[in-house]
N, C-alpha and C positions, 0 to 999 in steps of 0.2 A: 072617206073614212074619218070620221067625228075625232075618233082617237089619237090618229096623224094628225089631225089640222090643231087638236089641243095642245099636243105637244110643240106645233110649230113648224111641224114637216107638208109638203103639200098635197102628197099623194101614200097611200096604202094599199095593201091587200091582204087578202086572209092569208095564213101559213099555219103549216102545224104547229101544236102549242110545246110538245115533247120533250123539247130543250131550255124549255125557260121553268117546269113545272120543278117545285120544292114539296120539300117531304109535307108543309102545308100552308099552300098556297093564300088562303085566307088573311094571313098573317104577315106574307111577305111579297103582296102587291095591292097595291089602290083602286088594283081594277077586277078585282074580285066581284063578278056582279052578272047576273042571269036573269033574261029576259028584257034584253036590250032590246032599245029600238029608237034611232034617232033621228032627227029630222035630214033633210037630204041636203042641205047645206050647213050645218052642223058646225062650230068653230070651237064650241067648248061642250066636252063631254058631260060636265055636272049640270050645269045650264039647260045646254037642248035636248037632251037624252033621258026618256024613262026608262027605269033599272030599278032590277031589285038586291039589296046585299046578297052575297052567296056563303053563306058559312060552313062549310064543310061538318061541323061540331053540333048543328040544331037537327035535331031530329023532325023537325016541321019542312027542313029543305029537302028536295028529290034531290039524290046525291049525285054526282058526277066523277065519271068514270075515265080513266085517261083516253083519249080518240077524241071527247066531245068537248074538251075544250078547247076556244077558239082564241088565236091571237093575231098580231097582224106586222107586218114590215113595215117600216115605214120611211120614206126617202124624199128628196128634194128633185130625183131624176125619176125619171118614166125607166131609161135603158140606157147606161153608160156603157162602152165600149173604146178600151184603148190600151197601146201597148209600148212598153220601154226592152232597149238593148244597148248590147255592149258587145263588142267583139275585141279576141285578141289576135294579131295577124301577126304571121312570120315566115320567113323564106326557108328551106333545107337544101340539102343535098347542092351546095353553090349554087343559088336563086332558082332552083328546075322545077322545085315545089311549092307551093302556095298552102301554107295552114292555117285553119282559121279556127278558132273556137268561140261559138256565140252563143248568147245567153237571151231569153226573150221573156220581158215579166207583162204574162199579160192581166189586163184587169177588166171585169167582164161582170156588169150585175144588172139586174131587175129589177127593180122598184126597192131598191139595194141590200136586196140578195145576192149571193154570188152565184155566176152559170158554173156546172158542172163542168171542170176541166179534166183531159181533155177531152170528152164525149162531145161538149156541143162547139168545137172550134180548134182549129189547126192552124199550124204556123209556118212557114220555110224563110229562109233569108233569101234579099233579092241583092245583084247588082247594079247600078247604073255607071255605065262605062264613059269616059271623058268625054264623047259626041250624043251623050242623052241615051243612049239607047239599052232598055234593061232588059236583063235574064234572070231566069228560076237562080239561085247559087247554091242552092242545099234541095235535100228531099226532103218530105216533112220531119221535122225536130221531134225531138225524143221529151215526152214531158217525165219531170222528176216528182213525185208526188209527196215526198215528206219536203223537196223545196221551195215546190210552189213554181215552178217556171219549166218554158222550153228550152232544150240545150241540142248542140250539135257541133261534132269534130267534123271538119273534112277536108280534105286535101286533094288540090288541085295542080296540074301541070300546068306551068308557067308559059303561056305562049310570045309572050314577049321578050323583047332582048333584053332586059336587064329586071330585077327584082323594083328599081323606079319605076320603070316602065309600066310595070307592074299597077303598085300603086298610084300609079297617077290614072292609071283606068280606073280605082278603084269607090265605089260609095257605096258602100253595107246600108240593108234597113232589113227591119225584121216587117214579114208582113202575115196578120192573122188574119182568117174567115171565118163565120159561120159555119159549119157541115151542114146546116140543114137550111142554112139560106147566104149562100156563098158569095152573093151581091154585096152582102153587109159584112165590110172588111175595115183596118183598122193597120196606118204604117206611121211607123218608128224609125226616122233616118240618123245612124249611129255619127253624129259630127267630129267625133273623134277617128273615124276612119271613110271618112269622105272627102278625099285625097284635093288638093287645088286649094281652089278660091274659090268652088262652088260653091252657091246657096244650100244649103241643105232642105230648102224649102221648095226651091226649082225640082231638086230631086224627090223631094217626095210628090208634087206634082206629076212629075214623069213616069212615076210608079203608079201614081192613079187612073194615069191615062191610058198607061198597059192593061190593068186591068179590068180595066171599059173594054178595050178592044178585045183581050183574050175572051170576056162573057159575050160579047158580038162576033164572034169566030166559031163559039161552039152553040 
């Protein structure tokens, strides 16, 4: 994309123009111009690129109607994917319950577009318990749409003897997938409630390994 590399980005694509168009366009972008055509390694748009001005206002131009015109994304990544959390944990009922409220900000773009949340990807919270060994901790989270993230209350019975006990089993991460290509996943180990002196790094290792294993199981 001639356009991207002018600017300085490495890669592009086309996108609808729909959201960048002004009452006229002509006036308020440089790249007003119809019948492009650039060479395929292209690094400066005025340089390598024949074009012709577009002026909306000549009556010699074929006019252009909103749908046809073209613009493009343009980013430094091909596909970034990753995700931040934060949980809050606490005991009731003298240590018998376990509540947890977690928060998961996922960030998710394409040629640095953002994917459709949460249509193309879902999220639950995992644990890893003090001998490495992790479980599902949540059903999938509830995405909030005017906040932008996954959330989820849940509460759990305390199988241990004490509310410590508790947490010292405990290392929260939030972990998202793909829906439509659930291999391509993305965890978030919250170090503010990953109980010990573990690495928070061993644990998210541990969570990767699970689910290796869980897509080799089914």
């Amino acid at each position: 994309m001639a356009v991207c590399r002018h600017l300085g980005f490495k890669y592009g694509k086309f996108k609808e123009a729909h959201e960048y168009l002004t009452a006229d366009i002509a006036k308020n972008s440089v790249f007003s111009y119809t019948h492009v055509s650039c060479k395929k390694d292209a690094t400066n748009f005025f340089k390598h690129c024949d074009r012709e001005k577009y002026m909306s206002s000549d009556t010699s131009s074929v006019p252009c109607f909103d749908g046809e015109q073209a613009a493009v994304s343009c980013s430094n990544e091909i596909f970034e994917f990753g995700v931040a959390s934060r949980n809050r944990v606490s005991f009731k009922k003298k240590g018998k319950v376990m509540r947890t409220w977690s928060v998961c900000k996922v960030a998710a773009k394409k040629y640095g577009e953002p994917i459709r949340l949460p249509g193309e990807a879902s999220t639950v919270m995992v644990n890893v318990n003090a001998n490495g060994g992790v479980e599902q901790f949540t059903d999938e989270m509830r995405f909030k749409r005017r906040k932008g993230f996954f959330v989820m209350r849940s509460f759990r019975e305390n199988k241990f003897d004490s509310p410590e006990a508790a947490k010292a089993n405990t290392c929260l991460a939030c972990l998202t997938r793909l829906n439509r290509s659930p291999e391509v996943f993305a965890v978030n180990v919250d170090s503010e409630n990953c109980a010990g002196e573990r690495d928070p790094r061993e644990a998210k290792a541990a969570i990767e390994q699970w689910v290796k294993e869980k897509k080799t199981e089914s």
